[in-house]
C-alpha positions, 0 to 999 in steps of 0.5 A, spaced: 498 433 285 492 437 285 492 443 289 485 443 294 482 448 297 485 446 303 492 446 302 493 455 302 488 456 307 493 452 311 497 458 312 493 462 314 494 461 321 502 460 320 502 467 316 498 470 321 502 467 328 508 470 324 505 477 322 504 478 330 511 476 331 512 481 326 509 487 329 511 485 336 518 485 333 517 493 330 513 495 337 519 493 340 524 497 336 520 503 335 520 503 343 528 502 343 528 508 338 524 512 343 528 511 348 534 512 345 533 518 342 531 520 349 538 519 351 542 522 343 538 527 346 541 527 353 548 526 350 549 526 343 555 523 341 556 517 346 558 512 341 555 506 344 548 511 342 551 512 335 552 504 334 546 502 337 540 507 333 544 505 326 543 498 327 535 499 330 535 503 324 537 498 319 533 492 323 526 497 321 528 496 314 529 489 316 522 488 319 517 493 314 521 488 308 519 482 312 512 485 314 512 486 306 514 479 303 509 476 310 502 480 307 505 478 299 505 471 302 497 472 305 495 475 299 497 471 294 494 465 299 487 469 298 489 469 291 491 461 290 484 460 293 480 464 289 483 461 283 481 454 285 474 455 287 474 458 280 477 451 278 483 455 274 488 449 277 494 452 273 494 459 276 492 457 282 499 452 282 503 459 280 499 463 285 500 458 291 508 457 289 508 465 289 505 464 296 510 460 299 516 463 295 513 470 300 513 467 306 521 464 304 523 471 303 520 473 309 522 468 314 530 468 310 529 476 312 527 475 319 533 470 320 537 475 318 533 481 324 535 475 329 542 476 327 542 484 327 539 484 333 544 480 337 550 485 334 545 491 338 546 485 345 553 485 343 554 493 343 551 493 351 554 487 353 562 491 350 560 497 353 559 494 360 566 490 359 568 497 358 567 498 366 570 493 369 577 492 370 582 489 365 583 482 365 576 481 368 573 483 361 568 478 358 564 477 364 568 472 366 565 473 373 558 471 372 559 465 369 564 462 374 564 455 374 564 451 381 569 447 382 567 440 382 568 436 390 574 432 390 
């Protein structure tokens, strides 16, 4: 199978698309980070505050790899298609295979972000279990279930 020009400038709009999540992703994170130093500010040692900038620290990391591996992958994309109207197929197929193994690494750490980020949801959702009375804990109350008509 031959490789056309066709073929990387495809994931151009992919990897595109996928860099605006991205920095979407890390706009919402450095607001979080604000806001939360805000409140460290205010009361340093809450421990839910603790928790939650250790884990929005980690999620930075994740996204600036991300963000990393997702321009690699636009770059090596750019790369394969000049290789290919040059016509050094060979190249361009080690190139075009760097491209996609990018954007897996990238899409791999992305997944992992996702997972993280639900641990920061975890950490709010235990700490207004906190507030209610024992043996009401989970939230059970908001998802109550009706009882069918007999």
């Amino acid at each position: 199978m031959e490789l056309q020009l066709s073929t990387p400038a495809l994931l151009f709009s992919a990897i595109t698309l996928m860099m605006l999540a991205y920095t979407n992703r890390f706009l919402a994170t450095a607001s979080l980070i604000r806001g939360l130093h805000k409140k460290y500010l205010e009361n340093p040692d809450e421990q839910l505050i603790v928790g939650q900038i250790q884990n929005l620290k980690s999620r930075l990391s994740m996204i600036k790899y991300m963000q990393l591996f997702g321009v690699l992958s636009f770059l090596f994309c750019v790369v394969c298609m000049y290789l290919i109207f040059i016509e050094a197929g060979e190249a361009a197929d080690y190139v075009f295979i760097g491209s996609m193994l990018s954007l897996l690494i990238s899409l791999v750490i992305s997944f992992v972000e996702i997972m993280v980020s639900t641990q920061a949801l975890k950490l709010e959702i235990q700490d207004m279990e906190k507030h209610f009375p024992s043996g009401s804990g989970k939230l059970d109350f908001l998802f109550k279930k009706d009882k069918p008509d007999e």
